[in-house]
N, CA, C and O atoms as a Maestro MAE file, in Angstrom:
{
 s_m_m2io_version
 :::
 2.0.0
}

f_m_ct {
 s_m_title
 :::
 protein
 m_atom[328] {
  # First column is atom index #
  i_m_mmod_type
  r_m_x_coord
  r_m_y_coord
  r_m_z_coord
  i_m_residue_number
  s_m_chain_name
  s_m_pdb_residue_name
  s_m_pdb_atom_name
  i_m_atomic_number
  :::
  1 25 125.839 129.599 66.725 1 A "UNK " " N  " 7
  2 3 126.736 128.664 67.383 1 A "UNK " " CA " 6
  3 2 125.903 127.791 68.331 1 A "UNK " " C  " 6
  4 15 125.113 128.349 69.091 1 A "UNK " " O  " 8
  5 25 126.009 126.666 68.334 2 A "UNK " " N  " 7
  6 3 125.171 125.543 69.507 2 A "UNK " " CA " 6
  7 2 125.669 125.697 70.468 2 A "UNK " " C  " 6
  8 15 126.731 126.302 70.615 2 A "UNK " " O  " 8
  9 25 124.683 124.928 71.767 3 A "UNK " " N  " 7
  10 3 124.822 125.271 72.956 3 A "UNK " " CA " 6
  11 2 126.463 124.307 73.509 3 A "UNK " " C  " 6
  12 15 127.076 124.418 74.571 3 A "UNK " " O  " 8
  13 25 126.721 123.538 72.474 4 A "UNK " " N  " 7
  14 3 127.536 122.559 72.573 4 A "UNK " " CA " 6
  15 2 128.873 123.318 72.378 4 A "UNK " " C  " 6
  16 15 129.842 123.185 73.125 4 A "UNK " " O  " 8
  17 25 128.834 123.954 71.529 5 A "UNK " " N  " 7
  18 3 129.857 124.843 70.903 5 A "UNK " " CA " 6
  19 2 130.280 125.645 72.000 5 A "UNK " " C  " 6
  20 15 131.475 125.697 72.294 5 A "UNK " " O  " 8
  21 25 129.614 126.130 72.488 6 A "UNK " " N  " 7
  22 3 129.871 127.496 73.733 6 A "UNK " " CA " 6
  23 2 129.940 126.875 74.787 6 A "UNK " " C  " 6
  24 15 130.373 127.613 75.671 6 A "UNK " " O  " 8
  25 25 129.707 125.788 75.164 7 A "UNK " " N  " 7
  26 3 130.220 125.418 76.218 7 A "UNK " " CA " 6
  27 2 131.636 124.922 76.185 7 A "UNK " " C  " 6
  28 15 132.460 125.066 77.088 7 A "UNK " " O  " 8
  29 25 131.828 124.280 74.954 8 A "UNK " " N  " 7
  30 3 133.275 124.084 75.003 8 A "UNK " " CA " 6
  31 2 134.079 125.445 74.657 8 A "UNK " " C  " 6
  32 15 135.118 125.219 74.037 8 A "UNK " " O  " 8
  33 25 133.895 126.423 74.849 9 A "UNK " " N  " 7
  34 3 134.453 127.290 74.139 9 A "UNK " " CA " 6
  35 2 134.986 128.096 75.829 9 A "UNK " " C  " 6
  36 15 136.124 128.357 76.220 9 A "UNK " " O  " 8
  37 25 133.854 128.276 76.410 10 A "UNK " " N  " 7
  38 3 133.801 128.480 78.051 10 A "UNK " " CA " 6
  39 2 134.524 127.870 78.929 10 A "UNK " " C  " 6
  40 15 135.204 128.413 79.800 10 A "UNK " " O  " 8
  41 25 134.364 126.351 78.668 11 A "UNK " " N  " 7
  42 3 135.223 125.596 79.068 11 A "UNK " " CA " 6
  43 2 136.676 125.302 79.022 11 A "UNK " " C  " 6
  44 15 137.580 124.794 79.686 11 A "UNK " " O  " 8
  45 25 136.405 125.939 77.787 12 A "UNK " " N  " 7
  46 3 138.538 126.206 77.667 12 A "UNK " " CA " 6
  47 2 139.011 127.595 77.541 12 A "UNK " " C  " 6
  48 15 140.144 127.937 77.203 12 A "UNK " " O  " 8
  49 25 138.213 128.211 77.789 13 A "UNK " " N  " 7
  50 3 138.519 129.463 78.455 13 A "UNK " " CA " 6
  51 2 138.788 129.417 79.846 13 A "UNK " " C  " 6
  52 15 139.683 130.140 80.286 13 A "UNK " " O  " 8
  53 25 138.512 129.098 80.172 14 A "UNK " " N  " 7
  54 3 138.478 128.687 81.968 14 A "UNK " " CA " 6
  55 2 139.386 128.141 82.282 14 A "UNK " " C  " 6
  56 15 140.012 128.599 83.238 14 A "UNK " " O  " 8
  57 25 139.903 126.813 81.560 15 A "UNK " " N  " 7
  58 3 140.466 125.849 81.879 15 A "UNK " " CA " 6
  59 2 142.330 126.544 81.412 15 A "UNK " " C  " 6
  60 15 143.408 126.225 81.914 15 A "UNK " " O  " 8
  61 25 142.065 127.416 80.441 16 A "UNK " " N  " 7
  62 3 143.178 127.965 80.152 16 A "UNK " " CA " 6
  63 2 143.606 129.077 80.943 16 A "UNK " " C  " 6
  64 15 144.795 129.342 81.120 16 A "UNK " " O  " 8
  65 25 142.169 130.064 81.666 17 A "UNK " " N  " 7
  66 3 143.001 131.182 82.283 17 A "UNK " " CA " 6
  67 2 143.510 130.815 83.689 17 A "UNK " " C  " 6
  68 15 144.421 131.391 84.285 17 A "UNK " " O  " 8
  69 25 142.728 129.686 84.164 18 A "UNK " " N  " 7
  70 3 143.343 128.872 85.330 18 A "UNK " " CA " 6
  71 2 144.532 128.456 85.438 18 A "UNK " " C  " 6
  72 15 145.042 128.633 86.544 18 A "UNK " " O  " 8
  73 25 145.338 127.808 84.419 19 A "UNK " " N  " 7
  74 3 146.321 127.366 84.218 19 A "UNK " " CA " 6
  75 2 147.178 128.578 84.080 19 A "UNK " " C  " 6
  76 15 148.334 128.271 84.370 19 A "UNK " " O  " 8
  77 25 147.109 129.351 83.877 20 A "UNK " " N  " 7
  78 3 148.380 130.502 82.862 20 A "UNK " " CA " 6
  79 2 148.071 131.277 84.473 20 A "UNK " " C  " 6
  80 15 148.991 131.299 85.291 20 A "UNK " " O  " 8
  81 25 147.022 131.747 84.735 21 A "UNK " " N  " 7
  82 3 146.923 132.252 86.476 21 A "UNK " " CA " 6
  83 2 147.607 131.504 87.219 21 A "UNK " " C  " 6
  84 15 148.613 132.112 87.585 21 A "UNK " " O  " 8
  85 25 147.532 130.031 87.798 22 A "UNK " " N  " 7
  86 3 148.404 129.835 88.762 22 A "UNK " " CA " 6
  87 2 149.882 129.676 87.984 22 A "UNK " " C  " 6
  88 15 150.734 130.366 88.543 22 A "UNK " " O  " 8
  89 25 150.292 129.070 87.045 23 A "UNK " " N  " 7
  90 3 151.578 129.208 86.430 23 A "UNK " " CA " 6
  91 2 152.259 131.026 87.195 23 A "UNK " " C  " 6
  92 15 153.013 131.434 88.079 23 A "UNK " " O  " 8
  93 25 151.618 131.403 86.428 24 A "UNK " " N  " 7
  94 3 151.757 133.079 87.215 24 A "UNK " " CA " 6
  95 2 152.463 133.272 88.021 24 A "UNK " " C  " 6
  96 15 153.634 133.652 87.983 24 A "UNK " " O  " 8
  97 25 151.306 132.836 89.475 25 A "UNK " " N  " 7
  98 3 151.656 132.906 90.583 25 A "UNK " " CA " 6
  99 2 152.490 132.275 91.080 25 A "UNK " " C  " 6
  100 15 153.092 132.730 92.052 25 A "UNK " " O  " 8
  101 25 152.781 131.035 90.565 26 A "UNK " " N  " 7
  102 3 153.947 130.807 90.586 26 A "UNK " " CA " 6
  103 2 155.203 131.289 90.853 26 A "UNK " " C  " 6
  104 15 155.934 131.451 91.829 26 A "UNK " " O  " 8
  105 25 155.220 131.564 89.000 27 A "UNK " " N  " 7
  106 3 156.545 132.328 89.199 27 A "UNK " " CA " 6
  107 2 156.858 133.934 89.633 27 A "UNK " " C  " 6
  108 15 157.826 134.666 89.426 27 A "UNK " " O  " 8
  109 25 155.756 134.100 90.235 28 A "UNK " " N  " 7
  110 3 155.747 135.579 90.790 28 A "UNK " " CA " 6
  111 2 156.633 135.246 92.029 28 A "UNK " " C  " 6
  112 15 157.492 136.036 92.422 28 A "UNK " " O  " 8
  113 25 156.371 133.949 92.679 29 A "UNK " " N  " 7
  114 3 156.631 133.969 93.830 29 A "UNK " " CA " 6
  115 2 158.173 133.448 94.074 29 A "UNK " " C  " 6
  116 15 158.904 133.546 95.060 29 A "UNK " " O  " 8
  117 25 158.398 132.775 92.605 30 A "UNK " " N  " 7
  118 3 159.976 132.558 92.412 30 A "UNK " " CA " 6
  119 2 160.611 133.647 92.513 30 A "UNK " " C  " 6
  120 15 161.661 133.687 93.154 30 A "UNK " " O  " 8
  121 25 160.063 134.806 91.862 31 A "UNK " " N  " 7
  122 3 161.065 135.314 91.882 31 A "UNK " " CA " 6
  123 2 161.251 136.922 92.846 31 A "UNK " " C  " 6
  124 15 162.043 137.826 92.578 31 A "UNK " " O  " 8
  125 25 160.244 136.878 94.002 32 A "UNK " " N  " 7
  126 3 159.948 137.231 94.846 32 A "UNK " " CA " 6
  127 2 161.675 138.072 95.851 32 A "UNK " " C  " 6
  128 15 162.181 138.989 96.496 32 A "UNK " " O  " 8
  129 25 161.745 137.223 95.430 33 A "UNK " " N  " 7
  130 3 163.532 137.697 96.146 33 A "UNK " " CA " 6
  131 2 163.941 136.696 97.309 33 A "UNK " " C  " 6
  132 15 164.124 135.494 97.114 33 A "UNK " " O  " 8
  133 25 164.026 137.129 98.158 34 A "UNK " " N  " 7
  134 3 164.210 136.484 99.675 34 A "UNK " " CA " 6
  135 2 162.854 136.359 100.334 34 A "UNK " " C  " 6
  136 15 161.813 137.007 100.233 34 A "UNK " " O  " 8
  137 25 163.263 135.188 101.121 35 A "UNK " " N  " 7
  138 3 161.912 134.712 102.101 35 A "UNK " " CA " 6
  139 2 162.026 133.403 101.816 35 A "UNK " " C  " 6
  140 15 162.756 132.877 100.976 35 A "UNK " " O  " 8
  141 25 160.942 132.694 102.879 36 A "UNK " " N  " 7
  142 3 160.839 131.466 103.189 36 A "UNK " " CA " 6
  143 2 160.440 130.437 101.945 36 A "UNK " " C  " 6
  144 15 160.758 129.270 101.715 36 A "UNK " " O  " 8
  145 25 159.224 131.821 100.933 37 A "UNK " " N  " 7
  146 3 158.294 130.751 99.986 37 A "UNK " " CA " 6
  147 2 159.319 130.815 98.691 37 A "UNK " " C  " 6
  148 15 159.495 129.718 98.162 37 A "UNK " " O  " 8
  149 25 159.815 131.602 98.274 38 A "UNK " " N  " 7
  150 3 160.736 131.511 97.146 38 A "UNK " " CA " 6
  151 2 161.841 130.020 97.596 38 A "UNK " " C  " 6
  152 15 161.990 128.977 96.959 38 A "UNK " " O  " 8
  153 25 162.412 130.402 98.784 39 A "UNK " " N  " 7
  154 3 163.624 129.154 98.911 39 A "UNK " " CA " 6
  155 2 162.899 127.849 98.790 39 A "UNK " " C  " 6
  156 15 163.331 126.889 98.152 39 A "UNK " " O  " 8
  157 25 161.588 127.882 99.551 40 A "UNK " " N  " 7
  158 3 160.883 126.240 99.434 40 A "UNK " " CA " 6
  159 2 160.750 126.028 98.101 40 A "UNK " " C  " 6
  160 15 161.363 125.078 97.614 40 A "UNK " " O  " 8
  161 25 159.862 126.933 97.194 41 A "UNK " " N  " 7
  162 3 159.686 126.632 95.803 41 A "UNK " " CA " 6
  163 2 161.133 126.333 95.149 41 A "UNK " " C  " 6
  164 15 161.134 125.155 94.790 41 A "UNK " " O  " 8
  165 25 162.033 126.791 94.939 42 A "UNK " " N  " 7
  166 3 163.164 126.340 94.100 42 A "UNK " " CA " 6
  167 2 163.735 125.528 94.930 42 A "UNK " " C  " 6
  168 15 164.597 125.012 94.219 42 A "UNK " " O  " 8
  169 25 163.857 124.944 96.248 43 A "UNK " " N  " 7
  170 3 164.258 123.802 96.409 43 A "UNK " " CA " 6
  171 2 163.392 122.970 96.158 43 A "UNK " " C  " 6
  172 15 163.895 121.899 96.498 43 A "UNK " " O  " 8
  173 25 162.020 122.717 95.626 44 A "UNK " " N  " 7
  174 3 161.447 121.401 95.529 44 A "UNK " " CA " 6
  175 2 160.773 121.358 94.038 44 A "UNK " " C  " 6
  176 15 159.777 120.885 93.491 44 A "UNK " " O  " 8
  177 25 162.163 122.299 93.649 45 A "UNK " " N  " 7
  178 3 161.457 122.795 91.784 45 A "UNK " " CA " 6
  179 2 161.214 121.023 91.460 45 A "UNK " " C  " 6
  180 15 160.123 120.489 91.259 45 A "UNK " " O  " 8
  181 25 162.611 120.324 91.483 46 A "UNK " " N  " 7
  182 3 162.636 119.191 90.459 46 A "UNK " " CA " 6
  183 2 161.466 118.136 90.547 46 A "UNK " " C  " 6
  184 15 160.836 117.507 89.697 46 A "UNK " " O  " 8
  185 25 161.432 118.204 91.991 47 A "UNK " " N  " 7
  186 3 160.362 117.010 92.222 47 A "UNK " " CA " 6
  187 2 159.213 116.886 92.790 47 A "UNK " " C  " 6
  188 15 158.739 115.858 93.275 47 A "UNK " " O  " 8
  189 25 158.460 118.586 92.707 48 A "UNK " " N  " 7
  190 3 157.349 119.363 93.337 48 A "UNK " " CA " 6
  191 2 157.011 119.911 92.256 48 A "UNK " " C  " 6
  192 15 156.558 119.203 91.356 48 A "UNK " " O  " 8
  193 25 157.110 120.914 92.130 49 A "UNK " " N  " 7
  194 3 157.028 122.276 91.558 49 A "UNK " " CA " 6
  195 2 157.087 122.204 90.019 49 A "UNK " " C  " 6
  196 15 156.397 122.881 89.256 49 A "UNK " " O  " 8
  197 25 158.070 121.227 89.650 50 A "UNK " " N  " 7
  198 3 158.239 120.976 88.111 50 A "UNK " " CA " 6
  199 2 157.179 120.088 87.559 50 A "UNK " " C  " 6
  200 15 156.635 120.457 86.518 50 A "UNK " " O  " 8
  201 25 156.785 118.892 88.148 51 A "UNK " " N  " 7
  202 3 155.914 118.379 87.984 51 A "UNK " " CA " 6
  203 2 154.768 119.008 87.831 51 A "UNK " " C  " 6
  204 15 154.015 118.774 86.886 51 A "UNK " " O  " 8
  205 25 154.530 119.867 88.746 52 A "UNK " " N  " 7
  206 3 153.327 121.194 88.627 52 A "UNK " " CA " 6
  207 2 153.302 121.869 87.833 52 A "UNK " " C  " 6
  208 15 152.170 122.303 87.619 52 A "UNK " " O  " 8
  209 25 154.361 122.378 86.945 53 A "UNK " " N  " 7
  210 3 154.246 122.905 86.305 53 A "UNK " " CA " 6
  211 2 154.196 122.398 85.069 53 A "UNK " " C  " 6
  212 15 153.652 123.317 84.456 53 A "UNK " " O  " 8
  213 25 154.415 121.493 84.247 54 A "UNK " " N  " 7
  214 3 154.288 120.525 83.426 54 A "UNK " " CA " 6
  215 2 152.884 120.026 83.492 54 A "UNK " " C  " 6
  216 15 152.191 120.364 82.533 54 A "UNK " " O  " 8
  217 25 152.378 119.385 84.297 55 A "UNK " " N  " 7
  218 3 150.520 119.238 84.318 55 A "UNK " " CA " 6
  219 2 150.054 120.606 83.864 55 A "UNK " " C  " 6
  220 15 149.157 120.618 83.021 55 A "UNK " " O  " 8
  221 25 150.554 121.807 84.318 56 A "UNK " " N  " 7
  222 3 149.528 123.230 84.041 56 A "UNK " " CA " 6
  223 2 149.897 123.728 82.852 56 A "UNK " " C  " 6
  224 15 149.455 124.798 82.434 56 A "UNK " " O  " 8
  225 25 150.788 122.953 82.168 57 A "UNK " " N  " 7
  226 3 151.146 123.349 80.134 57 A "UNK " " CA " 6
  227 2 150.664 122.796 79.567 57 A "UNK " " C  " 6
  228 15 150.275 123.161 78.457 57 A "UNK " " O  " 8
  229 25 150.410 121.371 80.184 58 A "UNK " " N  " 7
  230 3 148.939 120.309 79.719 58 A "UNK " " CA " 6
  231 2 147.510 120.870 79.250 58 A "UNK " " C  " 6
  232 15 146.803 120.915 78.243 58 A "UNK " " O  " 8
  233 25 147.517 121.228 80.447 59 A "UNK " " N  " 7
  234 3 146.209 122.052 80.996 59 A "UNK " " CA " 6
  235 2 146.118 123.235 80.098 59 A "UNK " " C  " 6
  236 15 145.014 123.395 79.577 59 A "UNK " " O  " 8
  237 25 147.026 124.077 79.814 60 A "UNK " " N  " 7
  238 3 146.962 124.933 78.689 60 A "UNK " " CA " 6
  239 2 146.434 124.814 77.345 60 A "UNK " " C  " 6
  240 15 145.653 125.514 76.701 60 A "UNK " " O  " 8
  241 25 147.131 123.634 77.063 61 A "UNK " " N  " 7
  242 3 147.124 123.178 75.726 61 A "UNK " " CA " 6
  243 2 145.410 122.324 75.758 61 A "UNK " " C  " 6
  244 15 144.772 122.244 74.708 61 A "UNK " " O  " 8
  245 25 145.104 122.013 76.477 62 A "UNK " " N  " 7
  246 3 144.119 120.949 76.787 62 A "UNK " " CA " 6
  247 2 142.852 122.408 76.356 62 A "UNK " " C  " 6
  248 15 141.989 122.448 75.479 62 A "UNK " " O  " 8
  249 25 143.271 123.490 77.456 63 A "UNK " " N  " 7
  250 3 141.879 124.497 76.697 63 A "UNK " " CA " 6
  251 2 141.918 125.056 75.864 63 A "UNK " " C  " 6
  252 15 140.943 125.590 75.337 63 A "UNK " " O  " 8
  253 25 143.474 125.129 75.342 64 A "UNK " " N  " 7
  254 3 143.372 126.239 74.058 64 A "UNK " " CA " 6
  255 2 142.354 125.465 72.643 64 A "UNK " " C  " 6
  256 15 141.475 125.878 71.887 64 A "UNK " " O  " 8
  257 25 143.210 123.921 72.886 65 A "UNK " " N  " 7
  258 3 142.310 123.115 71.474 65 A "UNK " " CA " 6
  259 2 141.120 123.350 71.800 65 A "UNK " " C  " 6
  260 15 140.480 123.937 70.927 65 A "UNK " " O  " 8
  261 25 140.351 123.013 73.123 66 A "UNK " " N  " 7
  262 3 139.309 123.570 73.135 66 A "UNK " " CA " 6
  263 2 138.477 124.451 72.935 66 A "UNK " " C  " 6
  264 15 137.290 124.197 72.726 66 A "UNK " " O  " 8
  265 25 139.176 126.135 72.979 67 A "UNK " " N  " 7
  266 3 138.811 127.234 72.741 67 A "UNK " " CA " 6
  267 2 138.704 127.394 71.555 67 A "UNK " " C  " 6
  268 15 137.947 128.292 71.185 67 A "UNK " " O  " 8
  269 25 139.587 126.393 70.307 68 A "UNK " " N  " 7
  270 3 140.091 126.686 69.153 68 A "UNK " " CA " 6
  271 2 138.645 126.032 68.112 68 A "UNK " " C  " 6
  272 15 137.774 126.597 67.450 68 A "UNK " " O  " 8
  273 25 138.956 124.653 68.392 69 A "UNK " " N  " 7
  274 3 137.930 123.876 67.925 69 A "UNK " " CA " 6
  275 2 136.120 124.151 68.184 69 A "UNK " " C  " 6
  276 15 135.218 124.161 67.346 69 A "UNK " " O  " 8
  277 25 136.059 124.374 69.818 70 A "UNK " " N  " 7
  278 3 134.742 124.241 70.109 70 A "UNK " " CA " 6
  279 2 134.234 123.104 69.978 70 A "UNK " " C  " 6
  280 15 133.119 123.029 69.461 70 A "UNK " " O  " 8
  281 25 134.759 122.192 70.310 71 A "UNK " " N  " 7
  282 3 134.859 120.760 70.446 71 A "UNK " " CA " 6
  283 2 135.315 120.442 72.176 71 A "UNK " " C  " 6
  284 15 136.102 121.127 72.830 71 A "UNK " " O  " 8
  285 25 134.685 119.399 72.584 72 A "UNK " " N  " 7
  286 3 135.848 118.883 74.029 72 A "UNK " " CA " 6
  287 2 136.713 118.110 73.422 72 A "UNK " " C  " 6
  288 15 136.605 117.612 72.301 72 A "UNK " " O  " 8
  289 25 137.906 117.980 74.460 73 A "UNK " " N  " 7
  290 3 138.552 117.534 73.872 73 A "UNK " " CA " 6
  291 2 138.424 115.374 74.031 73 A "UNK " " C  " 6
  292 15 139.230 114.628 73.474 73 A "UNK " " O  " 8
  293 25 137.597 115.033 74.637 74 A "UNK " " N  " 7
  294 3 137.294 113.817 74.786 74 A "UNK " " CA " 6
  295 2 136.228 113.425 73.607 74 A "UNK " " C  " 6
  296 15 136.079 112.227 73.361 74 A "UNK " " O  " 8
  297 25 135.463 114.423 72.852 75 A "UNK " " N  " 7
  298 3 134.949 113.959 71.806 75 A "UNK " " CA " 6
  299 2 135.929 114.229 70.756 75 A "UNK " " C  " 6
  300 15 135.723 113.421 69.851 75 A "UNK " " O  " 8
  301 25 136.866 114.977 70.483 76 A "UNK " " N  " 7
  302 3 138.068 114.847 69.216 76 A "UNK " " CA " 6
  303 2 138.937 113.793 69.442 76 A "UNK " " C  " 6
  304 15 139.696 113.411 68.551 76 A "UNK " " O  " 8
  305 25 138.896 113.104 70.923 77 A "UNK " " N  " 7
  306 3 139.730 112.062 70.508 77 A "UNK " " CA " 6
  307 2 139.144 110.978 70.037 77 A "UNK " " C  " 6
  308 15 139.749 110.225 69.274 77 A "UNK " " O  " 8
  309 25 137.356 110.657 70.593 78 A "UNK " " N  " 7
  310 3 136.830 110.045 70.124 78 A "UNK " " CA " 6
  311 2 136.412 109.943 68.471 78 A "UNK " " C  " 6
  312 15 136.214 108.900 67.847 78 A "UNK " " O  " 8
  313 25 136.340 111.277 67.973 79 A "UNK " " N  " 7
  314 3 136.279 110.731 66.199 79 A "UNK " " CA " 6
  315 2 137.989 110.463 66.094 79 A "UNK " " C  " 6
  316 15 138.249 109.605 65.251 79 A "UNK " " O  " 8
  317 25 139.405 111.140 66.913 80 A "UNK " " N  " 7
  318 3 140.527 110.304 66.286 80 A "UNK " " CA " 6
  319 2 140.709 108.549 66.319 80 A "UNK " " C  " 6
  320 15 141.411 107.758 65.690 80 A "UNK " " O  " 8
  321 25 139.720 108.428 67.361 81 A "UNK " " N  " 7
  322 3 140.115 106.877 67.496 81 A "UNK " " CA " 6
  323 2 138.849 105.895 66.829 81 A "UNK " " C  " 6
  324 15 138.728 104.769 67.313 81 A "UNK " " O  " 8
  325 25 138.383 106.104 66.282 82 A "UNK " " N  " 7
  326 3 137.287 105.480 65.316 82 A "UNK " " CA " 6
  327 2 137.402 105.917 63.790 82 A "UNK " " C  " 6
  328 15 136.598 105.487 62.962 82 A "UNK " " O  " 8
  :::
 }
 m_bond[327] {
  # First column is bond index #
  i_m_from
  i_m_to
  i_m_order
  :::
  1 1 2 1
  2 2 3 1
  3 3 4 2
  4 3 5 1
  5 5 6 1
  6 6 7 1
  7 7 8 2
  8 7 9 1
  9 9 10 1
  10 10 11 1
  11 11 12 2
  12 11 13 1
  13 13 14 1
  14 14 15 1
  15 15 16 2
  16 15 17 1
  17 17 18 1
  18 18 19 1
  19 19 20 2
  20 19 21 1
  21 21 22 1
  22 22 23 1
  23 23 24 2
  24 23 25 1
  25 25 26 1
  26 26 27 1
  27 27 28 2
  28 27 29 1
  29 29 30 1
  30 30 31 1
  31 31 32 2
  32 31 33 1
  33 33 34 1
  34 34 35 1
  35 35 36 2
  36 35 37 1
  37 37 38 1
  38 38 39 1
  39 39 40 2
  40 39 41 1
  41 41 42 1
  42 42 43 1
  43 43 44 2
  44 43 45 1
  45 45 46 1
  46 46 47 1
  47 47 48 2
  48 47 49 1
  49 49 50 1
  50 50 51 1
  51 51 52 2
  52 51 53 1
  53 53 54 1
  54 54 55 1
  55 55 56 2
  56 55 57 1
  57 57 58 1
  58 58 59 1
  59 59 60 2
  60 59 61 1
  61 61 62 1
  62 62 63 1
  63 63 64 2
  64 63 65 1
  65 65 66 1
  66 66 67 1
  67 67 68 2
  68 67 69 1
  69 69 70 1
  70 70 71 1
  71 71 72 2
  72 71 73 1
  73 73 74 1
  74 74 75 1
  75 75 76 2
  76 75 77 1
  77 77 78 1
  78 78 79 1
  79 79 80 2
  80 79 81 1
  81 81 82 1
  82 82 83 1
  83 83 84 2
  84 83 85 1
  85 85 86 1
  86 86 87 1
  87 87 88 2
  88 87 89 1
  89 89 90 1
  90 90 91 1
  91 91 92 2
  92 91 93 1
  93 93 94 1
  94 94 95 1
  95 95 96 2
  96 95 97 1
  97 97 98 1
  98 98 99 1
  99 99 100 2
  100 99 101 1
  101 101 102 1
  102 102 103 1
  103 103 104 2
  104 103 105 1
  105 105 106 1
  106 106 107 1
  107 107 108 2
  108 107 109 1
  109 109 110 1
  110 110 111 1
  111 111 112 2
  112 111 113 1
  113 113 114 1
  114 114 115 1
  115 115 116 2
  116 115 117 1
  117 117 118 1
  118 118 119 1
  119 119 120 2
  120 119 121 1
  121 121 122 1
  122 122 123 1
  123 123 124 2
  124 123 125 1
  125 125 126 1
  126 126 127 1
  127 127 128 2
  128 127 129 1
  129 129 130 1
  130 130 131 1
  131 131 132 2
  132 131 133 1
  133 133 134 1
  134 134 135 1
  135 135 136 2
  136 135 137 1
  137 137 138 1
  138 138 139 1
  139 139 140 2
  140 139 141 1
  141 141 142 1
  142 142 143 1
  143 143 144 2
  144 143 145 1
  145 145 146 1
  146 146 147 1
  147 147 148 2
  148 147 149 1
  149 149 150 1
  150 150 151 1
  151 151 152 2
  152 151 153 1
  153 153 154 1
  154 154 155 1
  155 155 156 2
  156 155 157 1
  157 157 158 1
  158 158 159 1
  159 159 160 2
  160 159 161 1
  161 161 162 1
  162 162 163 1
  163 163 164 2
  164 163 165 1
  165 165 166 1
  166 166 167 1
  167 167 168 2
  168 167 169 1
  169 169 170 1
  170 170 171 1
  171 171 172 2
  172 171 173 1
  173 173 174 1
  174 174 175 1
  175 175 176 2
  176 175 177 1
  177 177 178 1
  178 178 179 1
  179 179 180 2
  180 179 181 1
  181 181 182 1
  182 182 183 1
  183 183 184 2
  184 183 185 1
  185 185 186 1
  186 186 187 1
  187 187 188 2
  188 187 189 1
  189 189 190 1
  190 190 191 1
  191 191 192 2
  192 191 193 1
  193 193 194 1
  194 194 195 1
  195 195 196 2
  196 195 197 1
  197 197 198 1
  198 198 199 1
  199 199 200 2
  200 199 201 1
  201 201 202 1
  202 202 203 1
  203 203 204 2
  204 203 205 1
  205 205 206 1
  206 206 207 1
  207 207 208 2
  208 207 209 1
  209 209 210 1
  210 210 211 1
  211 211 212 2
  212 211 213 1
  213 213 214 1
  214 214 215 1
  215 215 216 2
  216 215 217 1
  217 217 218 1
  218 218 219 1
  219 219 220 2
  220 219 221 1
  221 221 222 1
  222 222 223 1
  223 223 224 2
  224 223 225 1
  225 225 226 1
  226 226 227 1
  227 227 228 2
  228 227 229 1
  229 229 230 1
  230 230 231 1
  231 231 232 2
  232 231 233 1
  233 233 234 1
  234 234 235 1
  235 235 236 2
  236 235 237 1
  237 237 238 1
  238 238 239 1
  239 239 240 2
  240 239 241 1
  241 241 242 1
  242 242 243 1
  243 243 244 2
  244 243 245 1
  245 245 246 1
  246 246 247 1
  247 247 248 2
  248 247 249 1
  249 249 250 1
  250 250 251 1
  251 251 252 2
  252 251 253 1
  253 253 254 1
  254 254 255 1
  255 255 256 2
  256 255 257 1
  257 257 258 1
  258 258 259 1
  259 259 260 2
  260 259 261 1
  261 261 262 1
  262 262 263 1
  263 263 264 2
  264 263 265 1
  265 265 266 1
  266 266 267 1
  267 267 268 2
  268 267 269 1
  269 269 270 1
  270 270 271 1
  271 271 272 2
  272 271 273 1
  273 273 274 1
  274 274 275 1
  275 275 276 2
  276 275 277 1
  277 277 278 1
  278 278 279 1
  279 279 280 2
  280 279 281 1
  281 281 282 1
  282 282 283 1
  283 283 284 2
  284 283 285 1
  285 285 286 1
  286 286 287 1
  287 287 288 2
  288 287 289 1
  289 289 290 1
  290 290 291 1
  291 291 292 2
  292 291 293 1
  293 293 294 1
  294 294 295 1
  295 295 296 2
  296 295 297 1
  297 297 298 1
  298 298 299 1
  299 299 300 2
  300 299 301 1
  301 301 302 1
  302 302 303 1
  303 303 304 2
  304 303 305 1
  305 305 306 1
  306 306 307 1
  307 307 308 2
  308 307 309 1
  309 309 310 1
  310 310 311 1
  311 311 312 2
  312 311 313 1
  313 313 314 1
  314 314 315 1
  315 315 316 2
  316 315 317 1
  317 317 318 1
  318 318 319 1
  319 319 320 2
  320 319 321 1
  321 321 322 1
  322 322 323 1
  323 323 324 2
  324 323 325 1
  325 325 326 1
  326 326 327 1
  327 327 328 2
  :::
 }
}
């Protein structure tokens, strides 16, 4: 495997357990019960929190192709767009 290969492979390993980790923590903390940080998080789900969480499914998907391919994903778009 090239050095090219494993780095993207590392790289979306990373980039994926980051994402699925804070997603996590997240919702660990939703559903936490009572307290201050659960009520802030679901009151500012729609226009905080949701947004956040939507970038970090991105972010998922962004390392898994990576992990999958062994490709970045800025050079697969570059052979899609040529």
């Amino acid at each position: 495997m090239s050095q090219e290969k494993k780095t993207a492979h590392k790289q979306g390993l990373i980039r994926l357990a980051v994402c699925v980790g804070i997603k996590l923590v997240i919702l660990l903390l939703m559903k936490m019960g009572t307290g201050p940080l659960p009520t802030i998080i679901k009151s500012t789900w729609p226009f905080f929190f949701g947004p956040i969480f939507f970038v970090l499914t991105l972010g998922m998907v962004w390392g898994l192709v990576e992990l999958v391919s062994g490709r970045r994903v800025s050079e697969l778009a570059a052979r899609l767009g040529s």
